[in-house]
LODREN-48532 format. One line per 10 residues: number of its first residue (from 1); their letters; for each residue z, y, x of C-alpha. Coordinates in Angstrom, 1 decimal, always signed. Example, Ala and Ser with C-alpha at 12.3 -4.5 7.8 and 13.67 -1.06 7.14 Angstrom:
2
1> AS> +7.8 -4.5 +12.3  +7.1 -1.1 +13.7
//
This chain:
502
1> XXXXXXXXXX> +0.0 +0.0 +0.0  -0.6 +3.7 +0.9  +2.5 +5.2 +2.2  +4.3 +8.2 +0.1  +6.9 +10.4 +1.0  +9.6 +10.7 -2.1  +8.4 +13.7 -2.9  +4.7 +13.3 -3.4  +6.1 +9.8 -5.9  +8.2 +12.4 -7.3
11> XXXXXXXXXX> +5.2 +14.5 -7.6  +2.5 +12.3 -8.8  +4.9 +10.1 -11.1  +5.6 +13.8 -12.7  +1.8 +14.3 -14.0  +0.5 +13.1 -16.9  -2.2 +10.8 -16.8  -5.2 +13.2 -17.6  -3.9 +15.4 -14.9  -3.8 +11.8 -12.5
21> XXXXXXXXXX> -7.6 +10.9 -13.4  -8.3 +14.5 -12.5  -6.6 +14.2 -9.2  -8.9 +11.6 -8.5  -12.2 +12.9 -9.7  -11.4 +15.8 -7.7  -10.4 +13.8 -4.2  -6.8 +15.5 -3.7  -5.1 +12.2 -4.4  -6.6 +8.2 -4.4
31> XXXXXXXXXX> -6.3 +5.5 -7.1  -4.4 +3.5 -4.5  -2.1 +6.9 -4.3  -1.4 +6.8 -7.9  -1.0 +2.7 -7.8  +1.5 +3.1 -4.9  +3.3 +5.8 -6.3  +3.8 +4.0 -9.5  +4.7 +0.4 -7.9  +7.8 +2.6 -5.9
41> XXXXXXXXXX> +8.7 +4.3 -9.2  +8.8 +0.4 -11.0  +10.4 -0.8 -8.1  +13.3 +1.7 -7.9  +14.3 +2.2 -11.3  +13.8 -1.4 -13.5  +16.5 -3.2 -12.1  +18.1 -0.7 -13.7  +16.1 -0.1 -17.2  +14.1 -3.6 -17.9
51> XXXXXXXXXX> +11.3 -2.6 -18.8  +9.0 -4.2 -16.6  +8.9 -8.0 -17.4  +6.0 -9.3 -15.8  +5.0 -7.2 -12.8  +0.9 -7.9 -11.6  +1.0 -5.7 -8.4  -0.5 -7.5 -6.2  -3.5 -8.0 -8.9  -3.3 -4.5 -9.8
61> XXXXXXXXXX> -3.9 -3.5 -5.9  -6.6 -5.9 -6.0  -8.2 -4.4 -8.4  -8.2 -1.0 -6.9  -9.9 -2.3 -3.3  -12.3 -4.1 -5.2  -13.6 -0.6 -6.6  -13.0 +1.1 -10.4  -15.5 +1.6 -12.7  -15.8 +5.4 -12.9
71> XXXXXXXXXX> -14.3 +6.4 -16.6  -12.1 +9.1 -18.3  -9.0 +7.6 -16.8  -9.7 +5.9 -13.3  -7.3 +5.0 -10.9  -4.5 +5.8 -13.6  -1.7 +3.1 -13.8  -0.5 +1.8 -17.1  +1.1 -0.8 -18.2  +0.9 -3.7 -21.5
81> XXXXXXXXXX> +3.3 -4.4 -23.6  +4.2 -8.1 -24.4  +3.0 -8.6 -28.1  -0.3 -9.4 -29.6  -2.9 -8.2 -26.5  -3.3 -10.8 -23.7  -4.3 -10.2 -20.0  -6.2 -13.2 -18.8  -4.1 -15.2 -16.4  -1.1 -13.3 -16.9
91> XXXXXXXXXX> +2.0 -14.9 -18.3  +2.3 -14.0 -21.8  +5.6 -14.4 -23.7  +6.1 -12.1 -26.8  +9.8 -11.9 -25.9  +9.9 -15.6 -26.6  +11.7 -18.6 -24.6  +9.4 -20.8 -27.2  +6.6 -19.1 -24.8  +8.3 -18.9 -21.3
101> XXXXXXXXXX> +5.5 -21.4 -20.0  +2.7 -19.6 -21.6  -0.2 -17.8 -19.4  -2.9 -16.2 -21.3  -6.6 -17.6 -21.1  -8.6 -14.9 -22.2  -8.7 -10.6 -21.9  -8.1 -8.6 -25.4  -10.9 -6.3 -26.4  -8.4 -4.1 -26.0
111> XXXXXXXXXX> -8.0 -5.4 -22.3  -11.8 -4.7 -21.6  -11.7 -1.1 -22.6  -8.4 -0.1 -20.7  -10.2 -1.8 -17.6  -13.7 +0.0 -18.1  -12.0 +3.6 -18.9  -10.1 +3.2 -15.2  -6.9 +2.3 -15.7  -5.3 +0.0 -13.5
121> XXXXXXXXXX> -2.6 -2.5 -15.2  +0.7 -3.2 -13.4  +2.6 -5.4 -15.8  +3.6 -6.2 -18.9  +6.7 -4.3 -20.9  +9.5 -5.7 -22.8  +9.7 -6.6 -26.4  +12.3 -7.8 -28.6  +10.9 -11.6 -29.8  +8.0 -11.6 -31.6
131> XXXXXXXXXX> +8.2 -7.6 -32.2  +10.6 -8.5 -35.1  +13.0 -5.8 -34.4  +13.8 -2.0 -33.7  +15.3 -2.7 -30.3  +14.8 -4.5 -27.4  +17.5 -6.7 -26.6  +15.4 -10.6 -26.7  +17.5 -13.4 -25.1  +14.4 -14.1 -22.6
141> XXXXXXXXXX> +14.8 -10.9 -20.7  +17.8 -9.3 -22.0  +18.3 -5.6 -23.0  +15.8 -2.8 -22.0  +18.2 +0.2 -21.5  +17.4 +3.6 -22.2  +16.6 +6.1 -19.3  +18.2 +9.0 -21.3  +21.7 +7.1 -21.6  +21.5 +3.2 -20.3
151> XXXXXXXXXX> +24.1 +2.2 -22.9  +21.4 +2.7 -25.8  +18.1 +1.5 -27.4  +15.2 +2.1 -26.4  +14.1 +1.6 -30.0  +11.6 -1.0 -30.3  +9.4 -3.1 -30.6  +7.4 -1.2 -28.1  +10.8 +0.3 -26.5  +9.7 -1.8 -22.9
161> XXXXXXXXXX> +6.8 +1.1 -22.8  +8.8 +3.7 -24.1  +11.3 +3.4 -21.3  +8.2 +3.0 -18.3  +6.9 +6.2 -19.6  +10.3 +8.0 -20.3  +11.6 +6.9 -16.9  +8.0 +8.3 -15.1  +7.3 +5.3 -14.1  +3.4 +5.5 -15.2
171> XXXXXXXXXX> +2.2 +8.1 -17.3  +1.5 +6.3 -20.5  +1.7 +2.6 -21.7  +0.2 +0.7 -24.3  +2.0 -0.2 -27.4  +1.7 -1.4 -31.0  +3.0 -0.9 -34.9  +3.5 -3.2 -37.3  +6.4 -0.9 -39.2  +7.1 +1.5 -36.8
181> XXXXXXXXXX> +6.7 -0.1 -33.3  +5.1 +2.5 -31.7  +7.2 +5.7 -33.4  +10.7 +4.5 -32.9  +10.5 +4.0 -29.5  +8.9 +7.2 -29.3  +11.5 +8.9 -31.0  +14.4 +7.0 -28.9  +12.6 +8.0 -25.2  +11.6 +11.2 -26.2
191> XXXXXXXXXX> +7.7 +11.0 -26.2  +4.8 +11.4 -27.9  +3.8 +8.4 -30.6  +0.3 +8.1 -32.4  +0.1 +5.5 -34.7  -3.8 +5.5 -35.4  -5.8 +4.3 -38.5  -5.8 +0.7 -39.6  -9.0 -0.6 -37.8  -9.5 +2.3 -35.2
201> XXXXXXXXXX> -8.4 -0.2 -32.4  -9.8 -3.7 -32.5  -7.5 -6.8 -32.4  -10.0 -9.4 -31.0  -10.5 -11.8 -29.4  -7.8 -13.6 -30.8  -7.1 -12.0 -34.0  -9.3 -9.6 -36.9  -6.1 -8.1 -38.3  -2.3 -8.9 -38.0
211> XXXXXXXXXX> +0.1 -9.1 -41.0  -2.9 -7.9 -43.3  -3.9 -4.9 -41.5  -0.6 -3.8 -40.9  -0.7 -4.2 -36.7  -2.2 -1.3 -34.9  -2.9 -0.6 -31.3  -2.4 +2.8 -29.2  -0.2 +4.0 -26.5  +3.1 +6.2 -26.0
221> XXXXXXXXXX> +2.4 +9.4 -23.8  +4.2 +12.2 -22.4  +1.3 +14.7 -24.0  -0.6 +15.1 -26.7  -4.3 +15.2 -24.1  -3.5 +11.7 -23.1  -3.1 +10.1 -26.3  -6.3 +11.3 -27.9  -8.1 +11.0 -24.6  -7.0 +7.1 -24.5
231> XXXXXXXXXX> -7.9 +6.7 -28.4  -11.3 +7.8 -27.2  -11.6 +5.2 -24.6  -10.4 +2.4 -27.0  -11.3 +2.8 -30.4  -14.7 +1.9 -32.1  -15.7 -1.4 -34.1  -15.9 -5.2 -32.2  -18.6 -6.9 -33.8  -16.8 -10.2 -36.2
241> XXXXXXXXXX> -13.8 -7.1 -36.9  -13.4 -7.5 -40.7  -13.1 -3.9 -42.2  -14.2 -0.7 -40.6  -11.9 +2.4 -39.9  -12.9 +5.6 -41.5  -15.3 +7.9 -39.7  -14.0 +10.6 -37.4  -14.9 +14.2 -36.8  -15.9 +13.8 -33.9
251> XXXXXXXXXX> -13.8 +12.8 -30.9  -10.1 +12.8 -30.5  -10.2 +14.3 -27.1  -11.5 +17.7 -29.1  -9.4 +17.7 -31.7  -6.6 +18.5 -29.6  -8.0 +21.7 -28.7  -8.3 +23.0 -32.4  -6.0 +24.8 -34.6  -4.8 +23.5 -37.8
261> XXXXXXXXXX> -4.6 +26.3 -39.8  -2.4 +26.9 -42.6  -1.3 +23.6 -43.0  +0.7 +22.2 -46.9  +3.2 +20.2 -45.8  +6.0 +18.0 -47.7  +9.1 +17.1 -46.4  +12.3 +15.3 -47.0  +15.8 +14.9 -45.7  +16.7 +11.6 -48.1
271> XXXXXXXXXX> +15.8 +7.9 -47.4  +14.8 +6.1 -50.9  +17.5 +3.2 -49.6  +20.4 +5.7 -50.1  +21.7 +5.4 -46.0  +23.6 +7.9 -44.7  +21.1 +10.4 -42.2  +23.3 +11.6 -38.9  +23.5 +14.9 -39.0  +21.8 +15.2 -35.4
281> XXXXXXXXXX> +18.9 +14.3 -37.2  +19.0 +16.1 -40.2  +19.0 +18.7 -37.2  +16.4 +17.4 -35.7  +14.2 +17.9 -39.2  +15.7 +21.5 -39.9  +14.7 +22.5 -36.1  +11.1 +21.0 -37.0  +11.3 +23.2 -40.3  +11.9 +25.9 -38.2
291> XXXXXXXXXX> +9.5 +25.8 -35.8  +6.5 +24.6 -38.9  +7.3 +27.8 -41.1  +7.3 +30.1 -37.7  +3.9 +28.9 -37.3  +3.0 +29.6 -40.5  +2.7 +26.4 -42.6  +4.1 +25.9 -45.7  +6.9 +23.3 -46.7  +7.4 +22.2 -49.7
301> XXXXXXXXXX> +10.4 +19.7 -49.9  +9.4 +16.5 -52.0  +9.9 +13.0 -51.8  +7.7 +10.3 -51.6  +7.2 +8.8 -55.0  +7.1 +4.9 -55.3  +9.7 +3.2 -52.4  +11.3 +1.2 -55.2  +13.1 -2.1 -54.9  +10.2 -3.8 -55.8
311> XXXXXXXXXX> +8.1 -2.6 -52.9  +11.1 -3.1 -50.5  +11.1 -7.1 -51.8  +7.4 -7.0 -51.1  +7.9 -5.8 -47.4  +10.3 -8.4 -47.0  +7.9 -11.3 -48.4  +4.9 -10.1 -46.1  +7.3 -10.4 -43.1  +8.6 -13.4 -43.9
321> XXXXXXXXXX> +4.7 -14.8 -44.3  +4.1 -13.0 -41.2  +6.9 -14.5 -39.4  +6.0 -18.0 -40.8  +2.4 -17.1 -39.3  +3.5 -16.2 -36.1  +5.1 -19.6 -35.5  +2.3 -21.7 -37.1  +0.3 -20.0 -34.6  +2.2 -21.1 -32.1
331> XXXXXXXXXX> +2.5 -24.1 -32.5  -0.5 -25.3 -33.0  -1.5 -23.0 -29.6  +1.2 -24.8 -27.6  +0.8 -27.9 -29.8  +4.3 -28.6 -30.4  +7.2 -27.0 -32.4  +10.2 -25.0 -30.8  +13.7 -26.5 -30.2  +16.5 -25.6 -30.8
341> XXXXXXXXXX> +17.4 -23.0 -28.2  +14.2 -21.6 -28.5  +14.0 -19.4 -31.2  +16.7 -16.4 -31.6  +18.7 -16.8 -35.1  +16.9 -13.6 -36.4  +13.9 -15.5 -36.1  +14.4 -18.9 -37.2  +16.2 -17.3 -40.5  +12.8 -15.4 -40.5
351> XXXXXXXXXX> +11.0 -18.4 -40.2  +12.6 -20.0 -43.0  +12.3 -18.0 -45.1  +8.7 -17.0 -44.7  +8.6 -20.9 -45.1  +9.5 -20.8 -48.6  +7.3 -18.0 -49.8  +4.0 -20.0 -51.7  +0.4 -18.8 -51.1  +1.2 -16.9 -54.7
361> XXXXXXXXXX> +4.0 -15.4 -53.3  +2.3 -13.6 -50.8  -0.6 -12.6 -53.0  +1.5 -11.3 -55.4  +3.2 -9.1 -53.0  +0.5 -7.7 -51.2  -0.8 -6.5 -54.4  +2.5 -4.7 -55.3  +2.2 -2.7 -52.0  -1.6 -1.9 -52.9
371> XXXXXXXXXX> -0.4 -0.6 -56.1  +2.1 +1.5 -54.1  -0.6 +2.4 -51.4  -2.2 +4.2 -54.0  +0.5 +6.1 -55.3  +1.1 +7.2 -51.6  -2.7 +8.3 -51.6  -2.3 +10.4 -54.8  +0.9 +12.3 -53.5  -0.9 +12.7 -50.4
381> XXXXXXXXXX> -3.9 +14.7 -52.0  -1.2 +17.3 -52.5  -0.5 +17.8 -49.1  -1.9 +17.8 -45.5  +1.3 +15.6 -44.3  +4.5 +14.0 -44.9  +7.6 +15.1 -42.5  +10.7 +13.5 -42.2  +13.2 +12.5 -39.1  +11.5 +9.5 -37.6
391> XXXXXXXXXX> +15.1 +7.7 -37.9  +18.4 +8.1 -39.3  +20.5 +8.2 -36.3  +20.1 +8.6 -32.7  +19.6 +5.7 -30.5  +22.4 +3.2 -31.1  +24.7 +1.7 -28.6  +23.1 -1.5 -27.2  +24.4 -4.6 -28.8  +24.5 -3.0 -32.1
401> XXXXXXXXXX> +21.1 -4.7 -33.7  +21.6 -8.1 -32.5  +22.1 -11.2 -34.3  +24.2 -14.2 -33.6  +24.3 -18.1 -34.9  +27.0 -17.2 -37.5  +25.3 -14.4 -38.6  +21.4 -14.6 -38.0  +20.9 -11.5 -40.3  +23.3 -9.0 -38.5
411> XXXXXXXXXX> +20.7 -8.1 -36.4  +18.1 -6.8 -39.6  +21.4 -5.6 -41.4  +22.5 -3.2 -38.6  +18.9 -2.0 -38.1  +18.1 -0.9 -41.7  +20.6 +2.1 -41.4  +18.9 +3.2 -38.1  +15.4 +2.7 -39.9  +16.1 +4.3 -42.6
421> XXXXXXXXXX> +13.1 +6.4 -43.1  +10.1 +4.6 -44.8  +7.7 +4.8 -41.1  +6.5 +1.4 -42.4  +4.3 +3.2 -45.3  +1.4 +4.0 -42.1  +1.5 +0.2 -41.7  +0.7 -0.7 -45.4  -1.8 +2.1 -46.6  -3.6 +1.5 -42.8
431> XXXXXXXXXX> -2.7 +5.8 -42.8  -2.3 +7.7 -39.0  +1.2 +8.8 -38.3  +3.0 +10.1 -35.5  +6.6 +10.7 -33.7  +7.0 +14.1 -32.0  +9.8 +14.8 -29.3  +10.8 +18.4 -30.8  +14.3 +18.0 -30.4  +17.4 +16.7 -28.3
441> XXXXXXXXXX> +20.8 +16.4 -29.5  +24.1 +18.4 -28.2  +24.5 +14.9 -26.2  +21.2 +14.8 -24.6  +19.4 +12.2 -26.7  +16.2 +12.6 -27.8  +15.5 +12.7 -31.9  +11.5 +12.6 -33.1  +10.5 +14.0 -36.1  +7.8 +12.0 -37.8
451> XXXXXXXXXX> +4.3 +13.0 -39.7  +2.8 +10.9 -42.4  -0.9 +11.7 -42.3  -3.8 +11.4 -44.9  -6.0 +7.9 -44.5  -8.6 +8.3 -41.7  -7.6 +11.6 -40.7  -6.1 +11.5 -37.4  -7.9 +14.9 -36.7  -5.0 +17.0 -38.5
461> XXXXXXXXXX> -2.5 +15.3 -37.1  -3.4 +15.9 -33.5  -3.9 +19.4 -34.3  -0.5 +19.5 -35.3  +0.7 +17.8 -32.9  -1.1 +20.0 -29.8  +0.0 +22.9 -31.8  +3.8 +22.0 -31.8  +3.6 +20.5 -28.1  +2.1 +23.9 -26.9
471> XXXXXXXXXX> +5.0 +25.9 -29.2  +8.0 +24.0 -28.0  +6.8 +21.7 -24.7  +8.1 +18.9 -24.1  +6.9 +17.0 -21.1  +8.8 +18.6 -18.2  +12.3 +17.3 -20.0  +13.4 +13.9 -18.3  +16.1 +11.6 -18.1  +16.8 +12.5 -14.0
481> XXXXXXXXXX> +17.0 +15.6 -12.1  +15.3 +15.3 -9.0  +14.3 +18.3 -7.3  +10.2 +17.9 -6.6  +7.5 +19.8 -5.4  +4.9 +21.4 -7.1  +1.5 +19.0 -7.2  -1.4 +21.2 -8.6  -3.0 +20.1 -11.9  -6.4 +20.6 -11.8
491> XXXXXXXXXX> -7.1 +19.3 -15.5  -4.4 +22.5 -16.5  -5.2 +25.0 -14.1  -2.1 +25.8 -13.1  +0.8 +24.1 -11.0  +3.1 +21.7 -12.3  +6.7 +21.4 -11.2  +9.4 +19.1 -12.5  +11.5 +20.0 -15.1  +15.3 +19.5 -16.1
501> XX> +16.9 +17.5 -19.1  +18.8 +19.6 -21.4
//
């Protein structure tokens, strides 16, 4: 590897990864700089955060020697998180003892677009087992800790990314959303979370959809730039895929450099389950408030119509037939069934369940939450977006949303409190929706505040989003305080130095 002093790691590792790729277009830094730099970053800090499962580095280096193609993001490191997308000959293990043996034989789509926009993989990120809860804590590789405060989530099931990202350790990572995946996280590590269109982001070659169209694919970021410049570089159709997204105005990339305008824009401060909301972020949603009407939007407070008990059983019944999937899968893949000490209780009682839902079961719930995706689509023809806190409470001590063999539910039980906020409604009306790191609590932790967009329209959410992240930046706020030096930005035009944490 190319040798670094600290402060040029410090210095790269600061950048985002738009401002990286332009580094190298430019010739003021290499891809094997950014690689290294990266590498001494994982190296220094997992042992302490977990985030970084399956390192490749020695693959990833290869990679780099070999030559890059030349895209919008070469020489950039990144990293995969451990759920759904496979990495030929990689070990692949979805959080999973059931798959501790288990090497992928084949590249994602997904995979193949990373590689041809530049990037250069490193590893693969923690995940709770199967992605089946809002914290990663899975027996296989224990708790991923926070870099804001190491006793707390991450927020999951993406949270291994979250924390790479959060701790500067690459400038962006991949991650997906089946009810929230991608947001949580976001909100937990204080970064920026696109959830994108049902469809935008192929799932082949192993799967067409996931849970019924409720998995999605995209990244977490430190900036708005870099999550619409990676949608760019990975969205579009795979031939076999077996719905199309929406069309787009044009690309992503652009939209961030457009206005919204007056934007109409609901809000609430109430989860439909009745939990309590902490008051941090309650705060959190009245700083957002703040912030929207000084720009001029206006708010009207109004809550989403439809999140009855009957859709919350139907939620419940598509997981359970997801979860029954997953292992079905699985089995036949590895052509036997798990043993005893191979699934966590969460998931076996999952499993069972899921086992006693009938083909009519499913059927009949996935038309109750059609019925209530179009109630969604009607309130949203009254409004541009949908704002609420992206949880209820901040990130929760670790151990909190765990389960045990006398009580395989506690882990589900302790979550729904922390979830409390309906970010599952992107998942089933296939709608964009997005966590934004506005504020930070008295304590230092990091509280999102979460937009519900309109079906296809992506555009006015990244509008929004640029808009906000150029009112009230975010990205120089960080878990550590080193002191750094400046590295120039070409992609910015100006010089950026490292910030400070609240």
């Amino acid at each position: 590897m190319t040798a670094l002093s600290p402060g040029d790691v410090e210095a790269l590792t600061a950048l985002d990864a738009t401002a990286q790729a332009q580094l190298v277009r430019t010739g003021e830094a290499t891809a094997e700089d950014l690689v290294t730099a990266a590498i001494t970053r994982i190296e220094a800090l997992d042992p302490q955060l977990n985030a970084v499962v399956t390192p490749v580095f020695e693959q990833a280096l290869e990679q780099v020697g070999a030559g890059l193609p030349d895209g919008p993001f070469t020489g950039v490191p990144y990293l995969l998180k451990d759920l759904i997308t496979e990495q030929e000959g990689v070990p692949f293990h979805e959080g999973s003892v059931f798959l501790r043996d288990h090497v992928s034989p084949h590249d994602q789509e997904l995979v193949r677009r990373l590689r041809a926009a530049g990037l250069v993989i490193l590893g693969k990120t923690a995940t709770p087992e199967f992605g089946m809860s809002p914290t990663c804590e899975s027996v296989l590789y224990g708790p991923t800790r926070n870099p804001w405060d190491r006793t707390r989530t991450t927020g999951g099931s993406s949270g291994g990314s979250a924390a790479a990202v959060a701790a500067r350790m690459v400038p962006a990572a991949h991650g997906n959303d089946v009810g929230g995946s991608i947001r949580f996280p976001a909100s937990c590590c204080g970064l920026f979370g696109l959830k994108p269109n049902r469809a935008r982001v192929p799932l082949g070659a192993a799967y067409g959809d996931v849970f019924g169209g409720w998995a999605c694919e995209h990244a977490l970021t430190r900036s708005v730039r870099d999550s619409a410049a990676l949608l760019d570089a990975v969205a579009g159709p795979e031939p076999g895929d077996p719905y199309p997204a929406p069309a787009t105005p044009g690309p992503f990339a652009d939209q961030v450099h457009h206005e919204p305008g007056r934007l109409r824009i609901a809000f609430s401060r109430r989860p439909a389950d009745g939990h309590r909301v902490h008051a941090d972020c309650l705060a959190a949603l009245d700083d957002a408030l703040g912030l929207l009407a000084g720009l001029g939007h206006e708010l009207v407070e109004a809550d989403l119509p439809g999140l009855t008990p009957d859709v919350g059983d139907a939620i419940g019944a598509v997981y359970g037939a997801g979860l029954s999937w997953i292992l079905a899968y699985w089995i036949r893949e590895l052509g036997r069934e798990p043993g005893p000490d191979e699934l966590e209780p969460l998931t076996r009682a999952y499993w069972e369940r899921g086992l006693r839902l009938t083909g009519g079961d499913y059927l009949l719930a996935v038309t109750t939450l059609q019925h209530f995706a179009r109630t969604t689509a009607r309130f949203l023809s009254r409004y541009d977006t949908w704002l609420t806190p992206t949880v209820a409470q901040p990130p929760i001590l670790l151990g909190e949303m765990t389960s045990t063999e006398d009580e395989p539910l506690r882990a589900a039980e302790r979550s729904a409190p922390f979830v409390a906020f309906p970010a599952i409604v992107a998942n089933i009306t296939g709608a964009p929706a997005m966590s934004v790191p506005l504020y930070w609590s008295g304590s230092g932790l990091p509280i999102g505040v979460h937009f519900l967009g309109r079906v296809g329209d992506e555009a006015t959410l990244l509008h929004l989003a640029a808009q906000l992240e150029h009112a009230r930046p975010w990205a120089d706020r960080r878990p550590d305080r080193p002191t750094t030096p400046t590295w120039h930005d070409p992609a910015a035009g100006a010089s950026l130095e490292e910030g400070h944490s609240p």
